[in-house]
Each structure stands twice: as C-alpha cells, then as structure tokens.
C-alpha positions in Angstrom: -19.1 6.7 23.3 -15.6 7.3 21.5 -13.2 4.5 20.1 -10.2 4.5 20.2 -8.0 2.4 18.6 -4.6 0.8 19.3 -1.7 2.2 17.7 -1.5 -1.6 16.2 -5.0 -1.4 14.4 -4.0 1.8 13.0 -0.7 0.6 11.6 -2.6 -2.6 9.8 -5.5 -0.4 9.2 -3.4 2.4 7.7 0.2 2.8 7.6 1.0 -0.8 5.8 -1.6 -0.6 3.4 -0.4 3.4 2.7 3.5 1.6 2.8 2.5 -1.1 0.4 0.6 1.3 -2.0 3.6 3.6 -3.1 6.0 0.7 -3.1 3.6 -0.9 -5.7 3.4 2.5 -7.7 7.0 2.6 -7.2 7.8 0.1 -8.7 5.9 0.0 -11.4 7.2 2.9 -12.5 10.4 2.0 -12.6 9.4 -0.5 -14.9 8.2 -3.8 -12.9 5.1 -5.1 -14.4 1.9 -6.3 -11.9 2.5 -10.1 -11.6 6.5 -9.5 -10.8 5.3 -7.0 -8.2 2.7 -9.5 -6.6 5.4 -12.2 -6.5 7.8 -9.9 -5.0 5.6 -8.5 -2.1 3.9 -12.0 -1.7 0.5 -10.3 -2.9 -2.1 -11.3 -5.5 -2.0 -9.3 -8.7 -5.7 -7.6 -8.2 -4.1 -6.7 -4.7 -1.3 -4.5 -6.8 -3.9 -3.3 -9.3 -5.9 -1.8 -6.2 -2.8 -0.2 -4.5 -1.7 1.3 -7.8 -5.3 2.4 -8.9 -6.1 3.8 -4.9 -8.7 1.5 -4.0 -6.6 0.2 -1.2 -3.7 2.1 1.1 -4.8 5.5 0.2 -5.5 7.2 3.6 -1.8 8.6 4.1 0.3 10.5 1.7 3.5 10.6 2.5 6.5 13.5 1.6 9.3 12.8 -1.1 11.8 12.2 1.9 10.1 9.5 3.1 
C-alpha cells in the first residue's frame, strides 16, 4: 500500500523546517548570534543550533534566487 501525503504534511514536514534552516544560517552569518536568533523566530536556542548544524530542515536546498 502507498502513502500519500497531503501537501500540508509535506509543507510542516519539509518546506518550513528547510525555510527555517537557511533563515537561521542566514542570519548568523550576517552576524546575529544563536540566542538573538531563537528570540527572533520564537525558537529555542538548541532548535537554531540544529538548523545551522543540519540536524533539522535539511531535506530541501534551495537556489540563490530564492
């Protein structure tokens, strides 16, 4: 038997996870240091540490225009 999921699982699943990742790299390349980014995103600071490191939102890579 195949699954398949709704687009909606696959956007929480996926896309905002993936969305959340590079904003967190980002931004902490432009300077921002973990906590401020946690604070800003409404995250916890191991959250940030796992979307900079890869451990989390790391199924979609997206191109330099988006």
């Amino acid at each position: 038997m195949i699954m398949i999921r709704p687009p909606c699982e696959i956007v929480v699943w996926y896309v905002i996870p993936a969305i959340m990742s590079e904003l967190a790299k980002e931004l902490l390349k432009r300077g921002m240091k973990q906590k401020e980014i946690s604070e800003l995103l409404d995250i916890t600071q191991p959250a940030v540490s796992q979307y900079v490191s890869d451990k989390r939102g790391h199924g979609i890579k997206f191109n330099d225009d988006v």
